[in-house]
C-alpha positions in Angstrom: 40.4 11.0 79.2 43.0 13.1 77.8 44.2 10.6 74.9 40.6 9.9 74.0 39.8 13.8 74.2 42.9 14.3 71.8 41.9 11.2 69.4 38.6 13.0 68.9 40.3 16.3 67.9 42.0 14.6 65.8 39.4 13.0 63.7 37.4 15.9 63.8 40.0 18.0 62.7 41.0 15.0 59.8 37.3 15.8 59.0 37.5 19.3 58.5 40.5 19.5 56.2 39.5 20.0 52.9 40.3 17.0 50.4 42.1 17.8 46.3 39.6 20.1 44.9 37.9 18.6 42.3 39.4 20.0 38.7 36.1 21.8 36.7 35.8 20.5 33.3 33.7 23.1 30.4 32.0 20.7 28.4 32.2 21.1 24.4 29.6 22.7 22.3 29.2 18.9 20.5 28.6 17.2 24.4 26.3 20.3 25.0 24.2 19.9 21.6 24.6 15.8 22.9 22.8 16.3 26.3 20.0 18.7 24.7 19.4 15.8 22.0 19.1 13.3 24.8 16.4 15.0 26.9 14.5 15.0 23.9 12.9 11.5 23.4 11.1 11.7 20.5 14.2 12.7 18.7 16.2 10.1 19.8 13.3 7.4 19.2 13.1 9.4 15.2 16.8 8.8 15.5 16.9 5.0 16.1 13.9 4.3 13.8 16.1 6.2 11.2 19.3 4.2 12.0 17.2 0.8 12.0 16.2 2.1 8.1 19.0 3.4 7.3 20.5 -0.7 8.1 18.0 -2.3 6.7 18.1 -0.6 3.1 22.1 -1.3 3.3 21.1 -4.7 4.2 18.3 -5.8 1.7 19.9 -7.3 -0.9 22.4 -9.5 1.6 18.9 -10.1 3.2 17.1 -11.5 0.2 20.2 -13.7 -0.9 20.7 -15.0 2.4 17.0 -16.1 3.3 16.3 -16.7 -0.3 13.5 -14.1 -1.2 12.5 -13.0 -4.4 10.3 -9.4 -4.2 9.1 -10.7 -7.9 8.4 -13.9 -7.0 4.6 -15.5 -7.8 2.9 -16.8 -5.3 -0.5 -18.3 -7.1 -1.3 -20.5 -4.3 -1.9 -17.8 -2.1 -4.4 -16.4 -4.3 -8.4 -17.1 -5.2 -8.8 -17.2 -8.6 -12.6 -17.7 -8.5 -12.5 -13.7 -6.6 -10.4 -12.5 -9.2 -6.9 -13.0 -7.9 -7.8 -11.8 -4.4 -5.5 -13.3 -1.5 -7.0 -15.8 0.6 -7.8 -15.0 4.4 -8.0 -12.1 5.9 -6.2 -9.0 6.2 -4.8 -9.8 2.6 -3.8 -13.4 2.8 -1.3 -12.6 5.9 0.2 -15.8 7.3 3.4 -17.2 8.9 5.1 -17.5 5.4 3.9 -14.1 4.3 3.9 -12.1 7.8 2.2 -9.1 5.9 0.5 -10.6 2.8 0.8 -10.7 -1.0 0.1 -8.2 -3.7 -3.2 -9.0 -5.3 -3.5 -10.7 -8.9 0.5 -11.5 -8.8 0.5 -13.0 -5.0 4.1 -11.3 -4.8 5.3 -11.1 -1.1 4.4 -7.5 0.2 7.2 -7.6 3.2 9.8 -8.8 0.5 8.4 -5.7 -1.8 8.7 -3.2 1.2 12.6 -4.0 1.8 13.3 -4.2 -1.5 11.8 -0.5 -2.4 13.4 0.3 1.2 16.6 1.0 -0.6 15.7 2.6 -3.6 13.6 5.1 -1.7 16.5 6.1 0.5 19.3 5.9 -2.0 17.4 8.4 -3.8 16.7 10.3 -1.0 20.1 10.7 0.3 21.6 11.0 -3.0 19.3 13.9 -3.7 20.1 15.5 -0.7 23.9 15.0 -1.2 23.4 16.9 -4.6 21.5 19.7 -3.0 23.9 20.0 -0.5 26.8 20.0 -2.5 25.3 22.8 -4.9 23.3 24.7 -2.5 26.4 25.4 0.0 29.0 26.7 -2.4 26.5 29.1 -4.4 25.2 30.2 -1.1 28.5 30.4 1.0 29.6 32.2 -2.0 26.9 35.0 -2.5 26.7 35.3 1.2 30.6 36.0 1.3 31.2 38.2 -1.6 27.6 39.8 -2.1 27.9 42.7 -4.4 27.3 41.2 -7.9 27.6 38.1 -7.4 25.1 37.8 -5.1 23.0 39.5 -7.1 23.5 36.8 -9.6 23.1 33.8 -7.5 19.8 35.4 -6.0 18.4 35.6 -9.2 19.2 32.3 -10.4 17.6 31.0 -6.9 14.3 32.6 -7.8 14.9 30.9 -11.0 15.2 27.4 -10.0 12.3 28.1 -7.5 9.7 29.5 -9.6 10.7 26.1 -12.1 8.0 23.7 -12.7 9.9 20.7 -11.0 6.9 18.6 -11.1 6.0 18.6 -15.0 9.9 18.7 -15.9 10.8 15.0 -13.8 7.6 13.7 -15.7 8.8 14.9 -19.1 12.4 13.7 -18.6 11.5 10.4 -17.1 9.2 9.7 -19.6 11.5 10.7 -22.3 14.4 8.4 -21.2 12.6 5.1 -20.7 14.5 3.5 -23.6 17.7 4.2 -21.8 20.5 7.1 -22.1 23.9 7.6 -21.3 24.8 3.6 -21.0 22.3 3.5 -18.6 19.1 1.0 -18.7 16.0 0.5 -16.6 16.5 0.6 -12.3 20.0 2.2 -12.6 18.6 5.0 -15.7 16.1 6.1 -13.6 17.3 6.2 -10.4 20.0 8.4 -11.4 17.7 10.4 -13.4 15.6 11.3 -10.4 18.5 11.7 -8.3 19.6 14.4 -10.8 15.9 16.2 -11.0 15.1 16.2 -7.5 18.4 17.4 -6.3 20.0 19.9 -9.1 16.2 22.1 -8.8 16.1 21.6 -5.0 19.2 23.3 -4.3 18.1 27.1 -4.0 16.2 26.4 -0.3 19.6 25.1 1.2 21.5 27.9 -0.6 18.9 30.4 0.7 20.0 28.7 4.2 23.3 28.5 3.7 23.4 32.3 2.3 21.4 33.9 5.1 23.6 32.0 7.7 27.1 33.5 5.9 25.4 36.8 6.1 25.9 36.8 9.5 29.0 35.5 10.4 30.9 37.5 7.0 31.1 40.1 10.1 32.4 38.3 12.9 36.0 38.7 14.6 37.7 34.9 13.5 36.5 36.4 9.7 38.7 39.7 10.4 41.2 37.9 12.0 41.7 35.9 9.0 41.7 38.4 6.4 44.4 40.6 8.2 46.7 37.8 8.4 46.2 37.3 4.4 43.7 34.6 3.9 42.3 34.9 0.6 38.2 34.1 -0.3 38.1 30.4 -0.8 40.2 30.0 2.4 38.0 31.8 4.1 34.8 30.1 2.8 35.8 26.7 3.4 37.8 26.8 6.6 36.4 29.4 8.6 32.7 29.9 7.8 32.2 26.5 5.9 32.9 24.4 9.6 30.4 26.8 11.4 27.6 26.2 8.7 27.4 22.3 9.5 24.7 22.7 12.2 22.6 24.6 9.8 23.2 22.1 6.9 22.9 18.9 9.4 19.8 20.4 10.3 18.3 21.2 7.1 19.4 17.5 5.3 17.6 15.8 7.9 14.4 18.0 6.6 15.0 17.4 2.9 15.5 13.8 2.8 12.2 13.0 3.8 10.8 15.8 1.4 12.7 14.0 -1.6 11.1 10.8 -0.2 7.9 11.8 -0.5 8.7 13.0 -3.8 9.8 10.2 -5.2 7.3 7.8 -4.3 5.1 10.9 -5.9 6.4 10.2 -8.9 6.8 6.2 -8.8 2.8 6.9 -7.9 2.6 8.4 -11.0 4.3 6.2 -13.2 7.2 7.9 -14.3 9.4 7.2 -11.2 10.7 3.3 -10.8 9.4 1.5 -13.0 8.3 -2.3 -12.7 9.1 -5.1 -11.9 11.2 -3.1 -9.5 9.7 -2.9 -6.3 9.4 0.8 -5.1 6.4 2.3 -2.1 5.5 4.5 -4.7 4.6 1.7 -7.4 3.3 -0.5 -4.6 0.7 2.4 -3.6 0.0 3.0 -7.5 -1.0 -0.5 -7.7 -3.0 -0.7 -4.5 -5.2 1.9 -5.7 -7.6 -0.1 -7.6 -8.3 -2.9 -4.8 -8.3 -0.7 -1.7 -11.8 -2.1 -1.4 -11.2 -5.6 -1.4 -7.7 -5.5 0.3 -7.0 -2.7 2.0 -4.2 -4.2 3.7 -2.3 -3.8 -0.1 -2.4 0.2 0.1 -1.6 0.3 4.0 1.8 -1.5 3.9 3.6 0.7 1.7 2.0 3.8 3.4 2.9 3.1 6.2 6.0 2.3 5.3 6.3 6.0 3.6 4.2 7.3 6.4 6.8 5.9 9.9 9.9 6.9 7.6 9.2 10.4 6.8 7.9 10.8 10.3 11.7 9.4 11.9 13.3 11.4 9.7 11.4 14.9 10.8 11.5 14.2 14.7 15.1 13.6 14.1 15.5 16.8 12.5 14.0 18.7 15.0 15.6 17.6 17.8 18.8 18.1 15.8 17.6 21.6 15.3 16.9 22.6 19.0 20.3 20.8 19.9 22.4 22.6 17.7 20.6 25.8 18.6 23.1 27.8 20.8 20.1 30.3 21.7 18.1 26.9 23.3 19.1 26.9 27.1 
């Protein structure tokens, strides 16, 4: 009785002793802003419909050369030339070789039209927003900083480029260069055109951002740290406030590119955008206008096309925003 007595003591006292404790880990602000983004699923479903996009516009062209498509391609069999060029079957001639029909009067494949204009709507997009960016953060990170006169100046030339009339100006400069400038002809010409309009006059609304944001943190302690141990301004700008602006910036790009999407395939709608025989949503909706009535399926493609990408890209912005939001609990 006594060793079995003793063996229980034992393990009951094994039992008691306390094991290693475990070591506490603080998590990172980035796995923080990771595990807010998560919870949120209709940011991370924005998120993967924007990565999908993202691919397939990087991919089109490999994509067409691979399976052998042509977005220009005629298709005159697939079309009933006693009704005017209208697609045979229903929901605009849709089929096993053309999963979401042809274009009327041409018979062009409308799925090989959608990835081609896939890319040229985002490479505008993003090459827009890169512009903004760009310009927007070093005049606002600048007046923010310095303020005095020079933010004056900046300020003003904001209010300037705001109260512009962006609209009529991208119609009078696209219309003006259609016969090519600066070695530049057709596609190329005016895809760098609208990258230039749409991102040099959008730049005051991330600089307003960007300014309001420097404001702020002009007055915290890593700021006074810096200048008494002799940092000059452009130090300061771009290693200690410019890495504590990227939430704010992440957050706002994910806003704009869909704006600059939309504006785009404004203009292409209005015929001073991409012009044809490129393929751009913009020019497909443009085209669809007149036979909504016949073949509706022609004008819902491309805007739904416009319609799911815009839609990603602002779910994916605000679940960036409440991620990145120290203030969210």
């Amino acid at each position: 009785m006594t060793t079995s007595n003793e063996t229980i003591g034992t393990a009951s006292q094994a039992k008691q002793e306390p094991g290693p404790a475990k070591r506490i880990e603080g998590r990172s602000l980035s796995q923080i802003a990771w595990l807010r983004f998560k919870r949120d699923k209709a940011a991370v479903a924005g998120g993967v419909v924007v990565i999908l996009l993202v691919l397939l516009a990087a991919l089109a062209k490999p994509i067409e050369a691979v399976f052998g498509l042509d977005p220009n391609a005629f298709h005159q069999d697939a079309l009933d030339a006693n009704l005017g060029g209208i697609p045979f079957g229903d929901w605009g001639g849709m089929s096993w070789e053309h999963p979401l029909g042809v274009d009327v009067q041409y018979g062009r494949d409308i799925m090989t039209r959608i990835l081609e204009g896939s890319w040229v709507s985002l490479l505008v997009a993003f090459g827009a927003t890169v512009l903004s960016n760009v310009i927007g953060t070093v005049l606002g990170i600048t007046a923010g900083y310095y303020g005095g006169w020079v933010d004056t100046v900046i300020s003003r030339l904001m209010d300037m480029f705001l109260a512009f009339p962006l609209l009529l100006f991208a119609i009078a400069i696209s219309a003006s260069l259609k016969d090519g400038a600066f070695g530049l002809h057709g596609t190329s010409l005016h895809i760098a055109v609208l990258i230039f309009v749409i991102g040099f006059f959008n730049w005051p609304y991330m600089g307003r951002i960007v300014r309001g944001q420097t404001l702020s943190l002009r007055e915290r302690e890593f700021v006074d740290a810096a200048r008494s141990l002799g940092a000059r301004g452009p130090f300061i700008l771009f290693k200690e406030l410019l890495p504590n602006l990227v939430g704010p910036i992440l957050v706002y790009s994910t806003l704009l590119i869909p704006t600059n999407i939309l504006f785009e395939a404004g203009l292409s709608f209005l015929g001073v955008g991409i012009e044809p025989p490129q393929a751009s949503w913009g020019g497909m909706l443009s085209n669809a206008i007149d036979y909504y009535q016949v073949d509706p399926q022609y004008l819902m493609v491309p805007g739904l096309a416009i319609f799911i990408t815009v839609l990603a890209f602002n779910l994916l912005g605000d679940g960036l925003r409440d991620a990145l939001d120290p203030k969210n609990n």
